[in-house]
N, C-alpha and C positions, 0 to 999 in steps of 0.2 A: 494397589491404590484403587476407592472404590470412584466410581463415576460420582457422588456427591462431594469428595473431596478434589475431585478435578475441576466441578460446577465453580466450587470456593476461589481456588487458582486461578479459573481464568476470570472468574468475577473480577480479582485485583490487577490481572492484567488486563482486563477492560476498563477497570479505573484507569490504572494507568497509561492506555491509549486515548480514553476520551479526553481526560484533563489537560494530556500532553497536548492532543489535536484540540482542542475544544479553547488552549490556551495561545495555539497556530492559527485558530481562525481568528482570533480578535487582531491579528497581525493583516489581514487579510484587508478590511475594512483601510486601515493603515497602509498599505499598499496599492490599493488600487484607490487612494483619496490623493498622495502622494505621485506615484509615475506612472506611466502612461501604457497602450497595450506592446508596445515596442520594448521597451523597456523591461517590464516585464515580463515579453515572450523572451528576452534576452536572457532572464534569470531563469525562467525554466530552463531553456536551451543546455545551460551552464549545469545544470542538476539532473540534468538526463545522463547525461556525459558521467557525473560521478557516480549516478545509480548504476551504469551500465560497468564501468572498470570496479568496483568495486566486489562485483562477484570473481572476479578474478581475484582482487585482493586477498580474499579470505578461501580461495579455493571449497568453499563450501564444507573446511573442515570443523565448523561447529557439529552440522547434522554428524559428522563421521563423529565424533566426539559421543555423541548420546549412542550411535551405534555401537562404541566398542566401549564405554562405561563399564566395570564391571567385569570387562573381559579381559582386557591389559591392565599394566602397573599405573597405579595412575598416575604417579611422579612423571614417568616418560612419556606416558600417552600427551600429557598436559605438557608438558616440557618442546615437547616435537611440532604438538600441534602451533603452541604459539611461537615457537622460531621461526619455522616455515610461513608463517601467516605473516609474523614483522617482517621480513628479508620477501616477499613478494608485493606486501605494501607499499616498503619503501622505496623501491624499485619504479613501481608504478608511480607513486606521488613525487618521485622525482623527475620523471619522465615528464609528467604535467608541467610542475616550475620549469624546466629546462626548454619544452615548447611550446612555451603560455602563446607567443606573441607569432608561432607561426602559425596554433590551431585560431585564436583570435583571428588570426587574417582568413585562415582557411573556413571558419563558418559567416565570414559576413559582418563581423565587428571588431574592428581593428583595436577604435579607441578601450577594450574592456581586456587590454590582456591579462593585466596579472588577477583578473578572477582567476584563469585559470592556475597561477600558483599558490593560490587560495585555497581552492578544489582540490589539489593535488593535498592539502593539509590535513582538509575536511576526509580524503577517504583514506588516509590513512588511520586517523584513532577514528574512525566508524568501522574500521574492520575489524584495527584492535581489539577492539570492546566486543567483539561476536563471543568471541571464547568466554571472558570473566564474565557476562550475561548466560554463556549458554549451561555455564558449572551452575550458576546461581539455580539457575530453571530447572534442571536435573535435582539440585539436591532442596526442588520444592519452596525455595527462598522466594516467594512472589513478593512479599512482602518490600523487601529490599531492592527487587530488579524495579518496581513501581517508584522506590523511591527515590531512587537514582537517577530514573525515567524521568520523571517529573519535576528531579532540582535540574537535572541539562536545561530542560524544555523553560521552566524559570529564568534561567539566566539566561537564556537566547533573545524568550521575552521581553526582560526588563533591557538587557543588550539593544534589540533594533527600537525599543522606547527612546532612548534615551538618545540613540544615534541619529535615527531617523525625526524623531521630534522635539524630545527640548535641546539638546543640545543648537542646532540650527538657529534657535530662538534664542540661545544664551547671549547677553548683550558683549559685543564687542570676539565675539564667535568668528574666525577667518573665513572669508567668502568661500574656499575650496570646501567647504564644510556642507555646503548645502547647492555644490554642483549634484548634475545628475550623475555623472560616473563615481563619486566618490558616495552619495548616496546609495545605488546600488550594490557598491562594494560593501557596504554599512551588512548588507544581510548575510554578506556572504565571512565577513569576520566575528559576526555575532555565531553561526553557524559554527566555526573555527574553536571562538575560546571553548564554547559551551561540549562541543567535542570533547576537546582536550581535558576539560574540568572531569564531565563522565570516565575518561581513563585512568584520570591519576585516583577519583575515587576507587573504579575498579580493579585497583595495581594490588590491593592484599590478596583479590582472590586468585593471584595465581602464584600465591605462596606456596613451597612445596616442590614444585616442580625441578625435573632435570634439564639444566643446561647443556643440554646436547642432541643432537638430532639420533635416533635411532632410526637404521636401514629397514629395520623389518618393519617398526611400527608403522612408518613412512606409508611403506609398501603396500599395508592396508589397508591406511588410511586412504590415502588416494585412490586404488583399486575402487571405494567405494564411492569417492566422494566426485571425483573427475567425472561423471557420467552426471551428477548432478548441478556440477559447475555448467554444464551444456545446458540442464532444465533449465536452471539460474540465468543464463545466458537468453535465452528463449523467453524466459518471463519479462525482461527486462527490453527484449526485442517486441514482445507484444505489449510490454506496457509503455515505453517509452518510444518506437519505432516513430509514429504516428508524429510525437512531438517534436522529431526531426522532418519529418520527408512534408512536414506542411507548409514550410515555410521555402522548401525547396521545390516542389511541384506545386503548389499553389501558382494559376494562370497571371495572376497580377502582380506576380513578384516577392523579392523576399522580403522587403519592409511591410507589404501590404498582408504576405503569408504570417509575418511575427508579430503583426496584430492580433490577427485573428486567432493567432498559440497564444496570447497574453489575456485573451476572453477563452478561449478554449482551457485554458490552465486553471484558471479561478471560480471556474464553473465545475471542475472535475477535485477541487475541493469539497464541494456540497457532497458526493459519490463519494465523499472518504468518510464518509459519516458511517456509512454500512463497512467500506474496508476495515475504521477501527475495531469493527466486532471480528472480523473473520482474522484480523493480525493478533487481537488478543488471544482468539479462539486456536488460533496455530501456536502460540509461544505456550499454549497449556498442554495442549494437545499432543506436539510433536515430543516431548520425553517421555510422557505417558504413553503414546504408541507401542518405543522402545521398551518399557518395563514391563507392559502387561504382553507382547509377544508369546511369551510361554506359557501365559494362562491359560487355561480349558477354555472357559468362555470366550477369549480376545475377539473372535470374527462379531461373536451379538455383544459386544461391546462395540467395536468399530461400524457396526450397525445402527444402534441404538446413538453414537457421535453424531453421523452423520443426517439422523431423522431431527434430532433436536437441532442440529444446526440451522438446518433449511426452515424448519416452522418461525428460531431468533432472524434468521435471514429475511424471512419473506415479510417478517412484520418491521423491519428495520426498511425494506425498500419500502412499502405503503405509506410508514409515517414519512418519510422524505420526500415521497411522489404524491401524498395528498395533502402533504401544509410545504408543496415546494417555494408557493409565492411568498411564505412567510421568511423563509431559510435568505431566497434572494433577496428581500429588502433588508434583512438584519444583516447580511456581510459581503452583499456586492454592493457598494457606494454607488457607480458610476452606471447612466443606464445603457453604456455600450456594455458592459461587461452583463449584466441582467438581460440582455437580449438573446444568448445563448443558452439560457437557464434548459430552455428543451429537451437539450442532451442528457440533464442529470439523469432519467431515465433508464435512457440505454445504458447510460455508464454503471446507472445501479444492477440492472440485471446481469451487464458484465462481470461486477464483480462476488456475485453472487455464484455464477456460475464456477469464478474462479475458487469460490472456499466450497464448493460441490467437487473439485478437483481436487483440492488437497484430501478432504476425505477420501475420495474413491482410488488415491492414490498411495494409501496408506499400502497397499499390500505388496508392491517392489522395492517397498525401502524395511518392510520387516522378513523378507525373501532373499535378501541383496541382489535382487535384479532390476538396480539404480539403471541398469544400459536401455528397460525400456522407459524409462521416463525420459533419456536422452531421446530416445524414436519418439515419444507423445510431442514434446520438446519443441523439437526441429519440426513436426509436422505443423505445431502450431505457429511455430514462427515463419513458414514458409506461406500458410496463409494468410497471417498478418502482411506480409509482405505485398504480398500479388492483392491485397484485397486496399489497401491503403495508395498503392500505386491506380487503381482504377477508381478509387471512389473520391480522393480526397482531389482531385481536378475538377471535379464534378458539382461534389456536396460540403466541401470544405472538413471543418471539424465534426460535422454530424455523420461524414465516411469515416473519418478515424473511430468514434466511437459505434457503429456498428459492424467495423471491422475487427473491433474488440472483441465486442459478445458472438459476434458468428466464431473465432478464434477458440474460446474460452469453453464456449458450450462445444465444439468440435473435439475439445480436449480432455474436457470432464464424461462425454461420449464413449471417446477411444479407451480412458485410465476404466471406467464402469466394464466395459465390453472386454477388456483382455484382460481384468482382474478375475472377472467372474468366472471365467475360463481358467485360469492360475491358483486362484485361493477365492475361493466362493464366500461371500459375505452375503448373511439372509438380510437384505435392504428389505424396508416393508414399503416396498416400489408401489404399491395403488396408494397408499395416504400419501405419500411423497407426490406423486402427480398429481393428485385433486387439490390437493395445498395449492400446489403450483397455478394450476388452473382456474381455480377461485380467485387468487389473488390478481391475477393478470387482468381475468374480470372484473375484479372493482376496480385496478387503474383507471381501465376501461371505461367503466361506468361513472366514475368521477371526472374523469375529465372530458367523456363526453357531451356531462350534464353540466357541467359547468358554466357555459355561454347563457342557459338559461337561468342558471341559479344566481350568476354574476356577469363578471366577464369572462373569453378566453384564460386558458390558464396562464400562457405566456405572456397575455397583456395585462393578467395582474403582477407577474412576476417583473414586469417592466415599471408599468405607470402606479400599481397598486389599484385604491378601490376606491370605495365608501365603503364607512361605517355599516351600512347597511349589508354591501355585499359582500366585505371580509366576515361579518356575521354569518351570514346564511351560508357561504362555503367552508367555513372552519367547522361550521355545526355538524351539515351532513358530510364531512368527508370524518370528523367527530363518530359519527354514525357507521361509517361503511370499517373504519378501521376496528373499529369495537366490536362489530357484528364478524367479522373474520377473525378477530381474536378469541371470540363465544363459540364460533364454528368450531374453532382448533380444538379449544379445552373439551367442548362436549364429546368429539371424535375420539379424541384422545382419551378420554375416561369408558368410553365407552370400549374402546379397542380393549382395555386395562382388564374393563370386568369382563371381556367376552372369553 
């Protein structure tokens, strides 16, 4: 498969993550015009919980899946894999319904239990569907996996439309209908059907398969995958950690900590603007990994990934961190919620870091030595930990998200430093730095200038402008982004012919 036909794949999975996300933030505006920061640090809360069980749910045997493609039957391979995946979901998702009402009490909101038998629905067909997505991906189907993607993400839409706003408004509409607990539930059963719908679309593709667990396939499979369900674990610990322990070590308590998670949340949507490129960039990326393995070329291929990654990366943080005042006024409504906009930032560099990490960690999942990503793993959630406990008493959510990217860049450090030791990939590390460094520069330089040119950036990102001086700052920061993307091209043609 050549690197032009991967550019294609992940193009459609970049369609299909922005339109998906692009059709979540018009939900966004919707949400925080509707309830308040409590409320909805309550619904994150709720979604941390199911991002975190859910890598258990699926044991991470999708990735095992792409690794033994090809190698085993694939009646059984697919047969075992998705037995073992439904009989660990439903397990888990039962566990949820069964102590909705004692975890409710146990985080602090009694009144909102059966979200969590909600939750417990939601990760089960999210885990389901890893497999029939991951066959799709493998056998090069972008096409399909996008569309599939994007009729869920439709109905979720038109779902919390109709829950959250006209219905409410329907005349003669029963009062429970437009409480706040029944409203919040509103997101979480839109979340639900639209789930379910994506499964039963994706119930043909696991036509074929063997009804029955094989011992050896099993054997494998896990062997490889368990060491990843720890990454999985770890990811989920540095991505979500933060969104628990701030409402719990926050010095002003926990209504006052679930405030500030319900502006810390809505802000760290703006930041998924860049994750959609690096989640597209992995759903292309990671069966290709597997395939070209045995090629001659593989290492200046997985080379040549991760240099184009970082140049789509670095100009995906600049546009978001030089028109950030514009992103806050078009989908934070309220100006508590725009008062955090700062952070987008950090959290852009974080996750920037973090798709620098999946590349550089391409080479213990085509080695099968998944055990050190477990050790990258734990390292890095050990310093999420310790770094979130001393910052977030301090600096509130602006500690969670530099506890991120100290994390992430810590990680993407370690996977770079024991790979190159393991399986040498020629990274062409000086343009990779100067990228880096340039761009850091013009953040830099843009928002330093900025007071002058207008206002601060956060108090345009708060109150906005004038005409005059959203003018003069969209122009030149217009200028610095264009002039870094002229940088790149010339470099780059220039590396070409030398």
């Amino acid at each position: 498969m050549s690197l032009r036909k991967l550019a294609s794949e992940t193009a459609i999975y970049g369609l299909a993550s922005i339109v998906g996300r692009g059709l979540y933030f018009l939900l966004t505006p919707l949400y925080t015009g509707i309830f308040g920061e409590v409320e909805l640090g309550i619904q994150t809360d709720v979604f941390v919980i199911i991002s975190f069980l859910v890598v258990f749910a699926g044991l991470r045997l999708d990735v095992a899946y792409f690794r033994f493609h090809g190698k085993l039957d694939e009646a059984t391979l697919i047969g075992t894999t998705a037995i073992v995946t439904a009989l660990c979901a439903g397990v888990i998702g039962a566990g949820l319904l069964l102590s909705s009402q004692w975890l409710a009490a146990a985080f602090g909101y009694p009144g909102y239990s059966w979200l969590f038998g909600v939750a417990g629905g939601i990760l089960m067909f999210d885990a389901l569907v890893e497999l029939p997505l991951a066959r799709l991906r493998m056998q090069g189907r972008a096409v399909k996996f996008a569309a599939v993607r994007i009729g869920g993400t439709l109905l979720n839409l038109c779902l919390n439309v109709f829950w959250l706003y006209l219905l409410p408004r329907w005349p003669g509409a029963p009062e429970w209908m437009s409480s706040g607990t029944a409203g919040i539930g509103y997101i979480f059963l839109a979340n639900l059907v639209s789930s379910a719908f994506v499964m039963l679309v994706l119930l043909p593709e696991l036509r074929g398969l063997s009804w029955r667990v094989d011992r050896d396939t099993l054997r494998r499979l896990l062997k490889f995958s368990l060491p990843l369900v720890v990454v999985g674990i770890s990811f989920i610990i540095n991505e979500m950690l933060d969104r628990k322990l701030l409402p719990l070590v926050w010095p002003g308590g926990v209504e006052e900590g679930l405030a500030l998670l319900g502006v810390y949340g809505q802000n760290y949507k703006l930041a998924m603007l860049l994750a959609l490129f690096t989640q597209a960039f992995r759903y292309g990326v990671e069966p290709f990994v597997f395939r070209e393995s045995g090629s001659s070329d593989a290492r200046e291929k997985y080379a040549k990934l991760a240099h184009y990654y970082l140049i789509a990366a670095l100009i995906g943080v600049l546009a978001v961190t030089l028109f950030l005042p514009v992103f806050s006024q078009l989908f934070l409504r309220a100006p508590v919620f725009r008062e955090g906009s700062d952070v987008v930032p950090v959290l852009l560099l974080a996750n920037l870091m973090l798709g620098l990490y999946y590349n550089f960690s391409v080479w213990y999942k085509v080695t099968d030595n998944t055990r050190f990503g477990a050790y990258i793993g734990l390292g890095g959630a050990a310093i999420t930990v310790v770094l979130n406990l001393v910052l977030i008493p301090r600096y509130g959510f602006y500690g969670c998200a530099w506890a991120t990217l100290v994390c992430y860049t810590s990680m993407a450090t370690a996977a770079v430093g024991l790979g190159q030791q393991r399986y040498a990939i020629p990274y062409p590390s000086g343009r990779m730095l100067m990228y880096s460094a340039v761009a850091l520069g013009v953040m830099g330089l843009s928002w330093g200038l900025a007071p002058k040119l207008a206002k601060p950036v956060l108090e345009m990102c708060v109150s906005g402008g004038t005409f005059g001086e959203w003018g003069a700052l969209l122009i030149f920061n217009s200028v610095l982004l264009s002039g870094f993307a002229a940088l790149v091209w010339w470099r780059e043609q220039t590396a070409v012919t030398v």
